[in-house]
N, C-alpha and C positions, 0 to 999 in steps of 0.2 A: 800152566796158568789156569786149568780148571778148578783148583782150589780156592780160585778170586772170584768176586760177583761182578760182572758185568753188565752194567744197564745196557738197553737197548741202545742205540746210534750214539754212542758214544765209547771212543778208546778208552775213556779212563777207567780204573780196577778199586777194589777197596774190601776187606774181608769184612767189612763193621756192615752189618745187619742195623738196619733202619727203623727194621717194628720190633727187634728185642728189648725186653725191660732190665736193665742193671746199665751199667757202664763199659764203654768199651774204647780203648785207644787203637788207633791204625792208621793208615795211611790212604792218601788217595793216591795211586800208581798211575802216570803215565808214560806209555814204553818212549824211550828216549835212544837210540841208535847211533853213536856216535864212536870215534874212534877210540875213547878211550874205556868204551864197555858197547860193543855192539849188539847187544840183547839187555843195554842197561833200562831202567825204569828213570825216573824222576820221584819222587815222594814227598808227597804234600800234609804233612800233621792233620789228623780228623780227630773230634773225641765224639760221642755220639752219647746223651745220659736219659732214660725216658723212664717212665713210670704210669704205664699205663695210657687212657685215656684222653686227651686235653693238648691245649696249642702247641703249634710247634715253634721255635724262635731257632734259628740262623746267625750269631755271632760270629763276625770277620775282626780280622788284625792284620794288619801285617798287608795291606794292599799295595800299599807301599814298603817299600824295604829298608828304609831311614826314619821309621815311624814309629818306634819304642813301645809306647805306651799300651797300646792295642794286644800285641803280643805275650808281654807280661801281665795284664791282666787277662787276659782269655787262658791263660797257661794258667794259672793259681785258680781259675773259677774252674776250669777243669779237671783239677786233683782235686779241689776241698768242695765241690757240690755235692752232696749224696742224694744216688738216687730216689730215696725212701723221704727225701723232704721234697719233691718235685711231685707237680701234675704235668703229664704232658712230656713232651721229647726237646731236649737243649743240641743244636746240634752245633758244635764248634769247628772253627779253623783259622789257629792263632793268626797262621804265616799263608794269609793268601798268595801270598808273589812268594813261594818259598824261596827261591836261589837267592832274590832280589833282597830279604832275610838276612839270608847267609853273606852275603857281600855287603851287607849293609848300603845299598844304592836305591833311589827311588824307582829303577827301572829294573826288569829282567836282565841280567849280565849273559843269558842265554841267547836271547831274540830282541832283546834293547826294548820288548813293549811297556809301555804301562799298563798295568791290567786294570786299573779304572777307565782306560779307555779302548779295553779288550771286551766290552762286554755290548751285544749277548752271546759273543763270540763263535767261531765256527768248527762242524768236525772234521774237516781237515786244514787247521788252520796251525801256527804256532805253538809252541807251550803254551804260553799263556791264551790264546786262544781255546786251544781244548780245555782247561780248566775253567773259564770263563762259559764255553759251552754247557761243560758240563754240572754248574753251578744251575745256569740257567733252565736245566732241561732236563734235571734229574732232582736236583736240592730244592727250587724255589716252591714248584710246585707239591712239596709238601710242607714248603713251612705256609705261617700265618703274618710272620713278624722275621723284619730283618733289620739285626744293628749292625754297625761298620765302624769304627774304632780307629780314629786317624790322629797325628799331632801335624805339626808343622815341616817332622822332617828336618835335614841339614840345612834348610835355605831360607825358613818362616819360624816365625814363633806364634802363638797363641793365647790370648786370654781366652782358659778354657771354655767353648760351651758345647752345646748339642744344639744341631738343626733340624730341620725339614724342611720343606720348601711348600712353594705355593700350587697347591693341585685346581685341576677345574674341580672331581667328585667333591663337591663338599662335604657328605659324608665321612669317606677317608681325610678331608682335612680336618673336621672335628677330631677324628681320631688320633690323627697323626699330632694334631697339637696337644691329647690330652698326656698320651706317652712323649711327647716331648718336655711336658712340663714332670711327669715323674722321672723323669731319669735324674732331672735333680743340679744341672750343672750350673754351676756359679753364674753364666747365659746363657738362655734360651732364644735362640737366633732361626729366624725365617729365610734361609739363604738363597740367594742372589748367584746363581754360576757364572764364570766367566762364558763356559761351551760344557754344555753336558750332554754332549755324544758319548757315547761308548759307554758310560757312566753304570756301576752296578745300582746305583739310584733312582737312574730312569729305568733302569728294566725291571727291577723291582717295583718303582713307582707303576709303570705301565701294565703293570702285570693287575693291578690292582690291589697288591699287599703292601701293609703297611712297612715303611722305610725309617729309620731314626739313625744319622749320624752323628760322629764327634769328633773335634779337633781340640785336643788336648795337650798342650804344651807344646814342644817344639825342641829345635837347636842339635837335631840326631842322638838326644839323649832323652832319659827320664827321672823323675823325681819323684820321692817321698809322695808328695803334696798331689803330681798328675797323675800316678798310678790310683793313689786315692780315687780320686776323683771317677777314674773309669770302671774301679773296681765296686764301688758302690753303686752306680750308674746303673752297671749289669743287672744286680740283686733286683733294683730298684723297679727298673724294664719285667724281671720276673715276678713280682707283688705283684704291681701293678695289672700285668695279665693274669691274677689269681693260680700263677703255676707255683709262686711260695707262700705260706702263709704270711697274713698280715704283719707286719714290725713296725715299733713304731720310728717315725723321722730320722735319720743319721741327724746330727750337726751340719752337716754339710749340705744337705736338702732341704733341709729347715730353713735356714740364713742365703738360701739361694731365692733370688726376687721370682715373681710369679710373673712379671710383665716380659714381654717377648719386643726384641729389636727383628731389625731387616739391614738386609743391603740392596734395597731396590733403587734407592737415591743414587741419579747421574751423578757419578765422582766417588763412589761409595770405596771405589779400588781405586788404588794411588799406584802409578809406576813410575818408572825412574826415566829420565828422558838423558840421564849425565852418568857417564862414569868415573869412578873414585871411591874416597873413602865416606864410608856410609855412618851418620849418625838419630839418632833416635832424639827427636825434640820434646818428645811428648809419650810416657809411660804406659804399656797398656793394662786397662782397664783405664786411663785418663780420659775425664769427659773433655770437648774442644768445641768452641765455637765455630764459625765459616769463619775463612781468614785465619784463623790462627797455624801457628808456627807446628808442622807436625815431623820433619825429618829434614838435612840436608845434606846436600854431596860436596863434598869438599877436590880439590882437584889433585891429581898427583904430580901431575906437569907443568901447573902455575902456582908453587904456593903463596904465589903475592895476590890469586884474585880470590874474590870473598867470596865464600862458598853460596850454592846454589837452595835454596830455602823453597821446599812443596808445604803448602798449606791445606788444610780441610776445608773442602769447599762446601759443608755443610757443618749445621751444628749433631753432635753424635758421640760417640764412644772407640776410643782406639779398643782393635780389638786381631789385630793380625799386624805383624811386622819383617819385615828385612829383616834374616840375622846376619850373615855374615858380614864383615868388618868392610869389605869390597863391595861394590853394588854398578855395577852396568846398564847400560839403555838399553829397557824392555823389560829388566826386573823389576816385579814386584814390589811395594815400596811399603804401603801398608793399607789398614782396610779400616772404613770407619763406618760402623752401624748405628744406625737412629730407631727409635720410639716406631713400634709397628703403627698403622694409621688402620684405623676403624674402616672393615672394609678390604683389608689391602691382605686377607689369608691368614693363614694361625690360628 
């Protein structure tokens, strides 16, 4: 194992040199013991591309492991970026939750964590633990800027957008809202967490570097239209911090509105209080008034009583949904964002 580099207080390995200029793919290795390779490793996809000088940016995908979108696009900006058109160090990792990846499950199939809420994780903690440490404790602090590249997963869908959230540094909120409005997404969203523990968001936020995520499509699959969307996003995040040269507007960044919604409005998140068959009232990207008709559950076990009707309790934009066909009490139902208020972050 001398031929791997290891950072200080942290198990995890990786041969990819951090201050070299070209390109380099590798791994992040951490040793994994078990019975069916008892000196086996784990191996986490890195690509590393720098050119000298200038920001460094942090691209995740794959935090989840039912989340398409993130993965295939940080895989295609990793083959086709060339070093010689960059300032500054790109440093990628399609398949944060790699196993989670590989089994296509929003959680570790290893250790059942979520690594969104493994962070800032510990050194001797879990897989996803040590990689979440070592994100924290070796990666952050050289980057400047971190994206995180999410959809919906098997269970949500999404009217695509990009967030950030509402910081005290105003400073960093300036900031953080002007890279939100260049990434370019169809919305631009102030977001509202249910619980943001453990979150590479907040620890990123905390750290005082700037944070930009996405939630792009959804349903455990991806599309033409959502990989677009993340793929230009990426570029756009790179302009924007003058690590690419100027281009001018995709179609897609152009025709994207400049005004920013929220979900800080009580009721903003719709859950389901009924189990059954789950229907969609209202389209997302539909605007809706309070009162109006936005999802209901129909029953499996009385089909003579009339289904159960949730409505938006404010006026706003469907913009997150229930997908699958089944929907239970406690799930998720959908999410409706309104018009940022003067004042209220962004």
């Amino acid at each position: 194992m001398n031929s791997r580099a290891v950072s200080s207080g942290t198990v995890v390995a990786t041969q990819c040199d951090y201050e070299r200029d070209g390109r380099q793919f590798g791994y992040l290795d951490i040793p994994s013991s078990r019975n069916e390779s008892a000196w086996g490793v784990i191996r986490f996809p890195v690509c590393v591309i720098r050119n000298g000088e200038g920001p460094t940016v942090l691209f995740t995908g794959g935090n989840h492991g039912d989340e398409c979108e993130g993965p295939i696009a940080l895989q295609k900006l990793a083959r086709t970026l060339s070093p010689e058109d960059i300032r500054g160090r790109v440093i990628i990792l399609p398949a944060l939750n790699y196993p989670a990846v590989r089994s296509g499950t929003r959680v570790s199939p290893i250790d059942g964590v979520n690594m969104n809420r493994a962070f800032p994780g510990k050194r001797d903690g879990t897989l996803s633990q040590l990689l979440a440490h070592y994100v924290t404790t070796v990666l952050l602090p050289m980057c400047d800027v971190v994206v995180d590249l999410h959809s919906g997963g098997k269970t949500m869908q999404f009217h695509p957008f990009a967030c950030i959230h509402k910081l005290e540094d105003e400073a960093l909120q300036a900031r953080s809202r002007d890279l939100l409005l260049a990434f370019g997404a169809p919305i631009s969203l102030v977001l509202e967490e249910i619980d943001n523990g453990g979150m590479l968001d907040t620890t990123v936020e905390e750290s005082g570097k700037l944070f930009l995520a996405a939630e792009i499509g959804g349903g455990g699959t991806a599309t033409a239209a959502s990989v677009a969307i993340a793929e230009r996003g990426v570029r756009n995040v790179l302009r924007h911090l003058g690590m690419l040269p100027a281009a001018s507007a995709c179609p897609a960044a152009a025709a994207s509105g400049r005004s920013i919604l929220d979900t800080s409005a009580a009721g903003a998140y719709l859950h389901s209080n009924h189990e059954g068959l789950f229907e969609m009232l209202a389209d997302l990207g539909q605007e809706v008034r309070a009162g109006d008709a936005v999802a209901q559950v129909h029953s499996l076990t009385e089909p003579d009583a009339e289904p159960v009707v949730y409505r938006s309790r404010h006026d706003g934009l469907v913009i997150g949904r229930h997908f699958p066909g089944l929907i239970k009490q406690g799930d998720f139902l959908a999410l409706i964002a309104s018009p940022l208020k003067a004042g209220s972050g962004g």
